[in-house]
N, C-alpha and C positions, 0 to 999 in steps of 0.2 A: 504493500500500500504506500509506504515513504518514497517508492519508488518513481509513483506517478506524480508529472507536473502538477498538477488539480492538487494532491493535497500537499502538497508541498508550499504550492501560494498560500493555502489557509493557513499549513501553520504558522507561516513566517507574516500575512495581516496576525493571526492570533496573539504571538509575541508581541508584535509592535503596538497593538491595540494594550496589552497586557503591562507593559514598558508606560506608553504613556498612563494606565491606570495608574500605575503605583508611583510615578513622578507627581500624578496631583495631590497622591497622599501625603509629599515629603515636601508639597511645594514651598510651605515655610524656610527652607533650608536654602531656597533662594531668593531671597526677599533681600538679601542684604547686597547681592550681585546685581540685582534687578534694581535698585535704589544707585546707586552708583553708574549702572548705565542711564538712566534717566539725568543725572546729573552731568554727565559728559555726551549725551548725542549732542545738543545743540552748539558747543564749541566744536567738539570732534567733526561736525556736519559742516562749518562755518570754517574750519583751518579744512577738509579738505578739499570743499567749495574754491579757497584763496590759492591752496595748493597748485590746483589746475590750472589757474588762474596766473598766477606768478611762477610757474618752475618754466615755460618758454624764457621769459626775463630772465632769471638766474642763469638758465642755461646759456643764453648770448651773450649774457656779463663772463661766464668762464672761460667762450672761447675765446675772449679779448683779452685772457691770460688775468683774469681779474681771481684772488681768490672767493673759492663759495661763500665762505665765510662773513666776507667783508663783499663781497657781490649783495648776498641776504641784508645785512646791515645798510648798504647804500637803497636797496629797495624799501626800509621802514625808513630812512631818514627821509625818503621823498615822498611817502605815505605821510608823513608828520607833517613835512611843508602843504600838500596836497589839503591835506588837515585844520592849518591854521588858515589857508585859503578859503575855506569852505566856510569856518566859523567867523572869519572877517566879513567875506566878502556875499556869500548865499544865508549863512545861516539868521543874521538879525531879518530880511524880508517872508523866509521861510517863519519864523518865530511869531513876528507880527501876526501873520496870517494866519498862524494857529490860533493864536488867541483871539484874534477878532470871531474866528469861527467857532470858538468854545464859549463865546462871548452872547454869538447872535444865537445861539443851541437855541434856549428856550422859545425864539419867533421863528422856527423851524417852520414846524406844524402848522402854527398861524398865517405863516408865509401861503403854504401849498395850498390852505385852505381859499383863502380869498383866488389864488391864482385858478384854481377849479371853480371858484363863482363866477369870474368874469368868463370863463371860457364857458360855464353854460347859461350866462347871458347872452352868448351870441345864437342867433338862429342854425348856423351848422351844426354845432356843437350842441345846441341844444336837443336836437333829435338825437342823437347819440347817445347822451344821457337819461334820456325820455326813460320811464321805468326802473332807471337806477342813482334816484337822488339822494342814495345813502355812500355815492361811490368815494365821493371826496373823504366823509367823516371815517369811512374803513379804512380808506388807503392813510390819511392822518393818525389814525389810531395803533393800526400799525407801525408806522414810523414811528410815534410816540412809544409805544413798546421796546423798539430798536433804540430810542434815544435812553429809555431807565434803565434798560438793560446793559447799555456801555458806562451809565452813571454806575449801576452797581456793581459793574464788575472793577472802579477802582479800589472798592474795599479791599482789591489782592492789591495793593498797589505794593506793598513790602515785598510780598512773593517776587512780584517782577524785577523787583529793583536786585533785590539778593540775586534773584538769576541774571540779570545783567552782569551784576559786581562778579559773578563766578566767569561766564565768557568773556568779558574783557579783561580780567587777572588770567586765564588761562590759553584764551586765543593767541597773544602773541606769540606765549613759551611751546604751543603745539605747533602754530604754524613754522617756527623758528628750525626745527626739529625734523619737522617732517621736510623743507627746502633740504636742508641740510644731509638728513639721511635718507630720504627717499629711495633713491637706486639701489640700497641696500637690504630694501624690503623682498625682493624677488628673490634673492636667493636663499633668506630664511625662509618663504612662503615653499620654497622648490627643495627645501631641506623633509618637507613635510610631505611632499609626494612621495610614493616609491617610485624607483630609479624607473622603471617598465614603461610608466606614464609622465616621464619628467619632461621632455618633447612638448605631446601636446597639455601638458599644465604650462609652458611660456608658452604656447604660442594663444593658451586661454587668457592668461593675463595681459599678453600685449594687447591682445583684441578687446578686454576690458577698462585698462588704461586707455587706448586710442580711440575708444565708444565717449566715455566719460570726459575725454580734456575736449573733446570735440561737440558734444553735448555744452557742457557748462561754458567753453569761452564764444562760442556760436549766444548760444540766450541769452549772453551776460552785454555782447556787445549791443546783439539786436535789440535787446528793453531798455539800453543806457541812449540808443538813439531815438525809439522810439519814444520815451520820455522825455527827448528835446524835442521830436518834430511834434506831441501833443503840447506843450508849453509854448511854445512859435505859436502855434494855432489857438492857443487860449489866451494869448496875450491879443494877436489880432482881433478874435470875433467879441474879447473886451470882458471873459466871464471873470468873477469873483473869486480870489481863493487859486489863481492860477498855478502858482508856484507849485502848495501845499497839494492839490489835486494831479499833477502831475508828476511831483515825487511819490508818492502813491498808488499811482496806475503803475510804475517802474517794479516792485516788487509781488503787484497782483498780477503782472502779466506774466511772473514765472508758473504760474499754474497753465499747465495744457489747455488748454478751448476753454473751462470755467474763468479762467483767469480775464482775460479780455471782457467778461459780462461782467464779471464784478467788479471792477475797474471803472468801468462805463456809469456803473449803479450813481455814487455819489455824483459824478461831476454832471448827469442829466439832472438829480434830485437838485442840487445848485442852480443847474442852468434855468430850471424851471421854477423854481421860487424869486431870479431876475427878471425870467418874460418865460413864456414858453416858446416863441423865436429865438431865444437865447439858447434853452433848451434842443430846438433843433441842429442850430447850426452847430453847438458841443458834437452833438450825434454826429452830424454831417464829416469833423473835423476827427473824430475818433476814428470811422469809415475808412476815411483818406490815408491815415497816419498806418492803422491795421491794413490795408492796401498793399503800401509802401513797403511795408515789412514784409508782408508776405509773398510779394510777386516780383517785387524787385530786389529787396536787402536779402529778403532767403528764400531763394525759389525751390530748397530743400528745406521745409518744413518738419515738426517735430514729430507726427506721422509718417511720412514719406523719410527723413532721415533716418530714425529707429526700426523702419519698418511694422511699425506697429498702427492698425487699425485703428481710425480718431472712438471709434465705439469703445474699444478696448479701453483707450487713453482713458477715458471719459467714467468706467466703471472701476478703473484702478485708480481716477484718484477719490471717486466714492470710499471705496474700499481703505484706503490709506488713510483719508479723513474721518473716518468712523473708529478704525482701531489707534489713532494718533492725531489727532487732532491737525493743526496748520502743518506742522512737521512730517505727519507721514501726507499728506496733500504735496508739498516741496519733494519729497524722497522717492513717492509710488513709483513715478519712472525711471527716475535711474534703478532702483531695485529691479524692476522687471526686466531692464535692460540686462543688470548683470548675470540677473537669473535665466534669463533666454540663452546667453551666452552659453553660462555655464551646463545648460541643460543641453543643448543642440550637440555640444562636445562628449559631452561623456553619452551624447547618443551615437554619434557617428562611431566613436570607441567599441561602443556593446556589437554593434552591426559589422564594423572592420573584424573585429575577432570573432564571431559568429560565421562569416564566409572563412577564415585563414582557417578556423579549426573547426570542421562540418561535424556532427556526431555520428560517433561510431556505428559501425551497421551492429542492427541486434542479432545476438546471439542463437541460432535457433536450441528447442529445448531437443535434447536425447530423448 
């Protein structure tokens, strides 16, 4: 009977069902592991975000005979100047305009409301409306919800701040480190294969490495223009809040396809509590700017580059945001990335060894 495939799967689902039973029973035993990973994704996430980001720079500082060392040093010294430049020069108009907008919070709601009366004082608009003259006070009531809900959520304000004070004492000393010894990670990772599979384990990681720097400095450049070209354009069509709403859209556009709608949400809710022309033309100048990106700056897209399905995209960062909130939303696709990789390879492996060594002819019985 052990002989046959058939039971052979069940025992080996039995164990593994049997394995995770009795790891739930002991799970306390990682509570302390699992508390310290929590504590280190969001630097860990962010030095190797910067990593990918800065080891091209590094790399051209050394061929210019520069050492690594002091190559790494000259790229935070210009990270600092970069730094007081921002706080000079962006940071007081960005600040302004946060506070004017945590200022006007409270005539939010009052805003939208009146701008839905005038619009169904008008004859078009008011056949539209016809039978739903509770639409304004819903859609307000809602946003009212949205706005007590970000008021109570600074009761964590402590939380945040500690977690801040932990990635900025810790970001630099990781990112430092990893410039630093990065090239030396593959041959400990290759220490861990067996010798039979050491081959294709680099050529899994260079495909993983060359997926991920190619992913993150491709988005990173494409969001940092396209948050110029929507600034350009909210500075000319004249809306409120320019600056602040388009540093903003910048980090919501690293989400796959949700990203771009949530982005959009605020600066229409603005445009429309100034006019609803205002409102349109925001729309209009988002359109153009997501355009721009997509068909000209990257006519390899994050579908079409990864080769993954936009449906796919779109349920993986479901997925990522239910079990991890904003962070696995940020993570879902590189994850899947890496795991596609890693999966396709040790699939080609089972199948390459599978023809090399055919099974034996059976034995007949005496």
């Amino acid at each position: 009977m052990l002989q046959h495939r058939y039971f052979r799967t069940c025992l080996g689902i039995i164990a593994f069902l049997l394995i995770l039973y009795l790891g739930s029973k002991v799970m306390f035993l990682f509570r302390p592991l699992g508390a310290i990973i929590n504590l280190l994704l969001v630097p860990m996430m962010l030095s190797g975000f910067m990593y990918y980001l800065l080891r091209p720079l590094v790399s051209f500082l050394e061929k210019k005979s520069l050492n690594r060392m002091f190559s790494i040093l000259l790229i935070y010294l210009v990270f600092a100047g970069l730094f007081v430049l921002f706080w000079i020069l962006v940071w007081p108009t960005l600040q302004e305009q946060i506070q004017n907008f945590i200022d006007s919070t409270p005539y939010l709601v009052q805003g939208i409301q009146e701008q839905f009366n005038q619009l169904r004082s008008k004859p078009l608009f008011s056949r539209i409306f016809q039978g739903e003259s509770d639409i304004s006070a819903r859609f307000s009531g809602y946003l009212n919800d949205a706005i007590s809900w970000v008021t109570d959520s600074m009761s964590n304000f402590i939380s945040i701040v500690s977690s801040i004070v932990i990635v900025i004492a810790t970001l630099p000393i990781l990112l430092y480190y990893m410039l630093k010894d990065g090239h030396k990670l593959t041959p400990i990772l290759m220490g861990l294969v067996p010798k039979k599979y050491r081959k294709e384990g680099q050529e899994i990681l260079k495909e993983i490495d060359s997926a991920l720097s190619s992913f993150i400095v491709t988005r990173v450049l494409l969001n940092v223009v396209l948050g110029v070209m929507l600034y350009i354009g909210f500075l000319i069509i004249g809306i409120p809040y320019a600056l602040m709403l388009a540093v903003i859209s910048v980090p919501l556009n690293f989400i796959p396809y949700v990203g771009s709608l949530l982005a959009a949400i605020p600066v229409l809710i603005v445009g429309f509590i100034e006019s609803p022309s205002m409102a349109l033309w925001a729309l209009v100048i988002i359109i153009i700017a997501q355009q721009i990106q997509d068909n000209l700056l990257s006519p390899i897209i994050y579908g079409k580059s990864l080769d993954v399905h936009p449906l796919t995209t779109v349920v993986l960062v479901l997925i990522g945001g239910d079990f991890y909130g904003i962070i696995g939303v940020l993570i879902a696709l590189p994850v899947y990335m890496i795991a596609k990789i890693i999966f396709l390879h040790i699939y080609e492996i089972i199948v390459a060894e599978r023809v090399e060594d055919p099974p034996p002819d059976p034995v007949e019985p005496l």
